[in-house]
BALUM-348141 format. One record per residue (C-alpha): residue number from 1; residue in one letter; x, y, z. Coordinates in steps of 0.1 Angstrom, whole numbers, plus 5000, padded with zeros to 4 digits. Example, Ala and Ser with C-alpha at 12.3 -4.5 7.8 and 13.67 -1.06 7.14 Angstrom:
residues 2
nr|rest|x|y|z
1|a|5123|4955|5078
2|s|5137|4989|5071
end
This chain:
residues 386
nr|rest|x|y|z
1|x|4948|2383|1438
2|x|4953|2349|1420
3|x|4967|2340|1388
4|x|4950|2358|1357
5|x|4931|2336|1331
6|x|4935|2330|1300
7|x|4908|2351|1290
8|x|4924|2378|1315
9|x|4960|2376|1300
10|x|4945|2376|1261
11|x|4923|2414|1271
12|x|4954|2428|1292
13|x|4978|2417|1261
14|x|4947|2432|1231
15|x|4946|2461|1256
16|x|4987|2470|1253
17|x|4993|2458|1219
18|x|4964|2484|1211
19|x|4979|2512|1232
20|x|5012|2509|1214
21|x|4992|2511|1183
22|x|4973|2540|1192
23|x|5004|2559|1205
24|x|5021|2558|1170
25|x|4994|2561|1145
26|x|4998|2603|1147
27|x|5028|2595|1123
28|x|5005|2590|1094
29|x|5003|2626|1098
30|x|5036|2638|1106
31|x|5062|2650|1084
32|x|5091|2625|1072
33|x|5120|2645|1065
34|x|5148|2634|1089
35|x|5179|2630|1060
36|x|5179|2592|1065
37|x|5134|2594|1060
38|x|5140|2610|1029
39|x|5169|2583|1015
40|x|5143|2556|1024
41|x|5114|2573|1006
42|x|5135|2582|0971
43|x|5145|2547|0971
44|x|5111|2533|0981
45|x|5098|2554|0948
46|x|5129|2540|0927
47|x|5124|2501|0930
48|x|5085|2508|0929
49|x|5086|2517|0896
50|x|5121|2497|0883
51|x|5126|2471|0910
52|x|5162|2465|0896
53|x|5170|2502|0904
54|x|5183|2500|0939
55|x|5201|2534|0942
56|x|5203|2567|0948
57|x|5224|2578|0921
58|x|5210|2595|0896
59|x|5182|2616|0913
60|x|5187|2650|0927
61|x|5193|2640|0960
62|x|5223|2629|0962
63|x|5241|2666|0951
64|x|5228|2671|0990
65|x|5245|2637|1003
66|x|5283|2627|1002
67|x|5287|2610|0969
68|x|5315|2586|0983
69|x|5288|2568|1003
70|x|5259|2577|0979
71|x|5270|2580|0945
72|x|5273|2538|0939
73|x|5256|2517|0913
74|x|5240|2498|0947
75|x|5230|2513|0980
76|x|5247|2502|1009
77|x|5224|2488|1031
78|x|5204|2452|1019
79|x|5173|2461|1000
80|x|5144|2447|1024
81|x|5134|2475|1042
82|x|5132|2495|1006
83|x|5111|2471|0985
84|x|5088|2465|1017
85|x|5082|2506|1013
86|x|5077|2507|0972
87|x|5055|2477|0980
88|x|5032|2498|1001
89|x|5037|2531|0978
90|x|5022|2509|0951
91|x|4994|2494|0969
92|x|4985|2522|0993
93|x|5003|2556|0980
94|x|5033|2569|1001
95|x|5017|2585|1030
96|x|5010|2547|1043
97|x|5045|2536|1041
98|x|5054|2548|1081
99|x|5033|2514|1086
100|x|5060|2493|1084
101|x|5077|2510|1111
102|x|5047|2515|1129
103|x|5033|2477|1126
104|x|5071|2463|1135
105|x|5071|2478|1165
106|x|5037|2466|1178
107|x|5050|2431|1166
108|x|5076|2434|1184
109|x|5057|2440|1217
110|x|5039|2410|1206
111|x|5066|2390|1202
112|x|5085|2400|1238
113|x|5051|2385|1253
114|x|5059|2355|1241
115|x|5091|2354|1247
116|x|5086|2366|1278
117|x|5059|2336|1289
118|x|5080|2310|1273
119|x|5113|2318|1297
120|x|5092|2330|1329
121|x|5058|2333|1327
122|x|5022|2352|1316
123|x|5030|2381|1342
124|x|5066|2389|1331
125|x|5056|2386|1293
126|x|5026|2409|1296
127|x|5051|2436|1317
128|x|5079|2431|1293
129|x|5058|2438|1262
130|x|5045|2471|1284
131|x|5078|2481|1287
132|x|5088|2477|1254
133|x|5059|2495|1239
134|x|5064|2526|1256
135|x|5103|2529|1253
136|x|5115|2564|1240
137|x|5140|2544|1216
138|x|5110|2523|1198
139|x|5084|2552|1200
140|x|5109|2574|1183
141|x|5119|2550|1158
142|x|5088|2539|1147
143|x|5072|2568|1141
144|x|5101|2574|1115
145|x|5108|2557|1079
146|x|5134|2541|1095
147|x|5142|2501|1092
148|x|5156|2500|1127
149|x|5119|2486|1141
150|x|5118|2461|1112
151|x|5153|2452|1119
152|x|5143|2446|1160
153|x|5112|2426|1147
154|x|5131|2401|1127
155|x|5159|2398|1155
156|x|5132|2390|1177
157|x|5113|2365|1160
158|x|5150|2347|1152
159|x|5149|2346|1194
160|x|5117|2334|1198
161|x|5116|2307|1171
162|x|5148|2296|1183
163|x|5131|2287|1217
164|x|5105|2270|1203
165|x|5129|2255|1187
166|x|5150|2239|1221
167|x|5116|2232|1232
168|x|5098|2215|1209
169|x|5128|2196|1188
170|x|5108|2204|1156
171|x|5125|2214|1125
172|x|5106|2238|1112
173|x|5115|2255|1144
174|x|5148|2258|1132
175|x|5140|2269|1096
176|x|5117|2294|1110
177|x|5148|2311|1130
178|x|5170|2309|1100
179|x|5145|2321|1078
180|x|5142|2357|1103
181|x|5174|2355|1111
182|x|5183|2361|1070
183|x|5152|2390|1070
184|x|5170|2404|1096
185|x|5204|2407|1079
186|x|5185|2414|1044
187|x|5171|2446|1064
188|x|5206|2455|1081
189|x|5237|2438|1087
190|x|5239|2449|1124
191|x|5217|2417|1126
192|x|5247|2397|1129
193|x|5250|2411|1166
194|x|5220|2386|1177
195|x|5240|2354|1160
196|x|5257|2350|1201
197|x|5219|2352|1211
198|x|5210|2320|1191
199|x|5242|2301|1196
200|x|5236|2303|1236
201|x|5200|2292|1232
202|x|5207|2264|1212
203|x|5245|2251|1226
204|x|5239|2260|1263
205|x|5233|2226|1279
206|x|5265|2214|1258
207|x|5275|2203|1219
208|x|5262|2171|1200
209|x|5258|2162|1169
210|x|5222|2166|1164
211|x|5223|2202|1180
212|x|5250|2211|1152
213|x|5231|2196|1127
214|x|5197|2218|1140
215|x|5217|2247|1138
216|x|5232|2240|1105
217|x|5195|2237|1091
218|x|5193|2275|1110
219|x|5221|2283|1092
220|x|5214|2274|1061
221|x|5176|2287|1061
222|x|5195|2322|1071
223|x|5218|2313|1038
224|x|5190|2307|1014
225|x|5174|2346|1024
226|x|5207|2367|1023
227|x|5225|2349|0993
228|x|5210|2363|0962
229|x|5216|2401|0980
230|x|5248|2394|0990
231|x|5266|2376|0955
232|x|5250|2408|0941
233|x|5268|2431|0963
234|x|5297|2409|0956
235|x|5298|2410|0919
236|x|5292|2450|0919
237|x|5316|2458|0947
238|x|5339|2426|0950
239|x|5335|2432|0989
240|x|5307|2420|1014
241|x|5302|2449|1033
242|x|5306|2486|1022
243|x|5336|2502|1040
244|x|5330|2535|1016
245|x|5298|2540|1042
246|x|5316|2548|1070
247|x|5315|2582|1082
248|x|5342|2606|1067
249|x|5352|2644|1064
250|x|5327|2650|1039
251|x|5297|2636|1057
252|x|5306|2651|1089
253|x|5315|2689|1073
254|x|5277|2681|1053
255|x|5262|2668|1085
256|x|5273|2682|1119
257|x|5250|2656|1138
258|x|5272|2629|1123
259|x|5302|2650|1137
260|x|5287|2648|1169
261|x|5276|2612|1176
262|x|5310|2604|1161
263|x|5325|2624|1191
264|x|5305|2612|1217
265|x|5322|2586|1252
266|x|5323|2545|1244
267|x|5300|2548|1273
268|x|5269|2562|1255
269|x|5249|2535|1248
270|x|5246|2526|1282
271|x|5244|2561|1301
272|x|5215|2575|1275
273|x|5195|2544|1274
274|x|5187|2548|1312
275|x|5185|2581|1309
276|x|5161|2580|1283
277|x|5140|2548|1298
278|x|5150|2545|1333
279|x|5131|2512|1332
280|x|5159|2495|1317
281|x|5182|2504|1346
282|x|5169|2475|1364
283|x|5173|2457|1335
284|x|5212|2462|1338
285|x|5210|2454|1374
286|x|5190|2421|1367
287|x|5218|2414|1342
288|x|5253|2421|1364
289|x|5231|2397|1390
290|x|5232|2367|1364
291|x|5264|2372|1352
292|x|5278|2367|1390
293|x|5249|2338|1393
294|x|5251|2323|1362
295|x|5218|2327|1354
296|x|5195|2327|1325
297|x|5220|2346|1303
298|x|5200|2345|1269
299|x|5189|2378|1276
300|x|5224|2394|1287
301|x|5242|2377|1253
302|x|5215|2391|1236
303|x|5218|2426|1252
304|x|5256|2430|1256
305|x|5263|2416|1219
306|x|5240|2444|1204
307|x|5258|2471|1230
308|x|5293|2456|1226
309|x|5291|2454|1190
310|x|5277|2490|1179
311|x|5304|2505|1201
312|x|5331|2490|1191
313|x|5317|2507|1154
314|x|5314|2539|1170
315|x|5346|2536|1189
316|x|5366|2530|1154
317|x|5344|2562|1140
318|x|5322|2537|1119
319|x|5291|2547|1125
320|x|5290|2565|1151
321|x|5270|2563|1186
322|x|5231|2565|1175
323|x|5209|2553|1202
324|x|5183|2538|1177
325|x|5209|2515|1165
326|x|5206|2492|1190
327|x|5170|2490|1193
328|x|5169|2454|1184
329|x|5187|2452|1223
330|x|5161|2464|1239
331|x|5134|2437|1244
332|x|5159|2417|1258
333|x|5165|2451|1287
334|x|5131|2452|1290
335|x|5125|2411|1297
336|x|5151|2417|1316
337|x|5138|2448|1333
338|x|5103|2427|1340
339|x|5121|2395|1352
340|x|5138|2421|1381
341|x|5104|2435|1389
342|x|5089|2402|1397
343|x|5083|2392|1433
344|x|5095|2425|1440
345|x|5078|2449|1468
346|x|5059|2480|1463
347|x|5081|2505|1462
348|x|5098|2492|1431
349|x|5066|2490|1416
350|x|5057|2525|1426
351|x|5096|2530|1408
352|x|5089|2513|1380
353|x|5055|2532|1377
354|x|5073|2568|1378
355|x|5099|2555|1354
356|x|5072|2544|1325
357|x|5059|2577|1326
358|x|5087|2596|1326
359|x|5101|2575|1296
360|x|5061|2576|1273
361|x|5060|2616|1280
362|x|5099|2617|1272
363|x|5092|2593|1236
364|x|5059|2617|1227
365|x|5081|2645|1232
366|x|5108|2633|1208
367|x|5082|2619|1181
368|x|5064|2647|1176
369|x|5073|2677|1191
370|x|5106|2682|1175
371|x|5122|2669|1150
372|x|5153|2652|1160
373|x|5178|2624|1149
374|x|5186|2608|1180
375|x|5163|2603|1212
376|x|5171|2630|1236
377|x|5166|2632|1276
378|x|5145|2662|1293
379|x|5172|2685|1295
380|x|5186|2691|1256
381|x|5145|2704|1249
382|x|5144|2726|1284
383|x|5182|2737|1294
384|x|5179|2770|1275
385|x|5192|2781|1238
386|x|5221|2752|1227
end
């Protein structure tokens, strides 16, 4: 078979972009009250109708939360994600605001293509963004008002732009980058975790001046998003980041999930992630190969910094270990995951085959069927009573 057209690429691309589309929409008719769902959507209905009201306090939801994380004149995570839902409540009404999630996520795939084709190739960009649009961790997500999709789509688009950027030696490039790169860390200040990401990308063939000037201009773009948030959080809480949200007695005796991820190895993030989407175990194979090569390593940085970082919160009993907290990871596993795949024989594509549908019928289960915090494998819905 030769090499698809252009025409070939743009249907097979329409034709997976839809089919992650299609696989999330039931949402609009789910129920969204996960604790964290319900936070999002009191909040969503507070700044729609007094923008400056960005809390919790005050309503009668927090009497059901721990008030040293959720009793405070601001809430603790930057405001995007919440404005982005008030702005939909007050446009479409509230059933339509699971289409942030829902649209991030099929951005996302979009976006991995084009990653994908800009470091490889069509073939590895169209099987990358297949990958990524059927994983268990963004199915589940997205069908949730959660910001963890938005939070991968801006992390994403600070990886791609800053490609282009290398490429092309065009500012606005660079501004672009900055610019997601602040949306990301004005949706959640895990974003941080993909700063290594852009460094390598933009300092790997070496240090001169105009490269540290380009990434200044990244810099400051990212500067010019998160400043207003973060002087305000200041001047409220004379900190930058809110150590009261860390996980305590009281949320964990309120909240025995909490308790549990809190509990769980250092380990987890990689064990569950194949467990869940098998896909991505090639993806950690492809990466332990190019970090004894020296490979293409934008992916691994981008990959282990997520991973590293979130444990090293769980380990010191931060957050905890949630798998959906590094979702913005996971298109680089699964361009990772493609590049292994290609010029590979049949039986790893028969693999690979097996693997996608174990991880879609695995993601449908926990979207829909039951409602859980965390994305769970096979055996916690079928083992028998818990």
């Amino acid at each position: 078979m030769g090499k698809p057209t252009k025409g070939q690429v743009n249907l097979i691309l329409a034709a997976i972009l839809l089919f992650s589309l299609l696989i999330r929409l039931p949402a609009l008719f789910t129920r969204h009250i996960e604790n964290d769902e319900v936070i999002y959507q009191v909040l969503a209905d507070k700044v729609a109708n007094n923008p400056s009201d960005y809390s919790i306090r005050g309503t009668p939801l927090v009497d059901q939360l721990p008030r040293s994380i959720y009793d405070q004149p601001l809430f603790h995570h930057p405001p995007l994600f919440a404005y982005l839902l008030g702005l939909i409540k007050n446009i479409f009404g509230a059933r339509w605001e699971i289409l942030i999630p829902i649209l991030a996520a099929v951005f996302t795939s979009l976006v991995v293509f084009l990653i994908g084709k800009e470091l490889y190739g069509e073939g590895v960009g169209l099987l990358s963004s297949f990958f990524f649009s059927i994983c268990p961790v963004a199915l589940h997500a997205s069908t949730k008002i959660w910001m963890d999709t938005l939070l991968g789509l801006f992390c994403v688009l600070s990886v791609y732009f800053a490609i282009k950027a290398l490429k092309k030696e065009v500012i606005i490039w660079y501004i672009l980058s900055g610019v997601s790169l602040g949306l990301a860390m004005l949706t959640k200040c895990t974003a941080l975790c993909i700063i290594p990401a852009l460094l390598y990308i933009l300092f790997k063939d070496g240090f001169s001046k105009k490269k540290i000037k380009d990434f200044s201009i990244l810099g400051i773009a990212a500067l010019f998003i998160t400043a207003p948030w973060f002087i305000l959080f200041y001047k409220t809480f004379h900190t930058f980041l809110p150590w009261w949200a860390r996980q305590n007695e009281e949320s964990m005796r309120m909240f025995p999930f909490l308790k549990m991820a809190i509990g769980r190895p250092v380990y987890f993030y990689f064990t569950n992630t194949v467990i869940i989407a098998p896909i991505y175990l090639f993806g950690f194979i492809e990466m332990i190969r190019r970090l004894k090569t020296r490979g293409r390593l934008i992916e691994t940085i981008w990959v282990l910094s997520f991973i590293s970082g979130l444990t090293i919160i769980g380990a010191t009993g931060g957050l905890g270990y949630i798998t959906r907290y590094i979702l913005p990871a996971l298109p680089g596993l699964a361009l990772l995951s493609a590049g292994f795949l290609e010029n590979r024989n049949k039986y790893f594509w028969i693999l690979a085959c097996s693997f996608c549908a174990y991880s879609l019928f695995l993601g449908i289960i926990n979207a829909y069927f039951f409602q859980v915090a965390d994305v769970y494998g096979y055996s916690y819905f079928f083992s028998g009573p818990k």
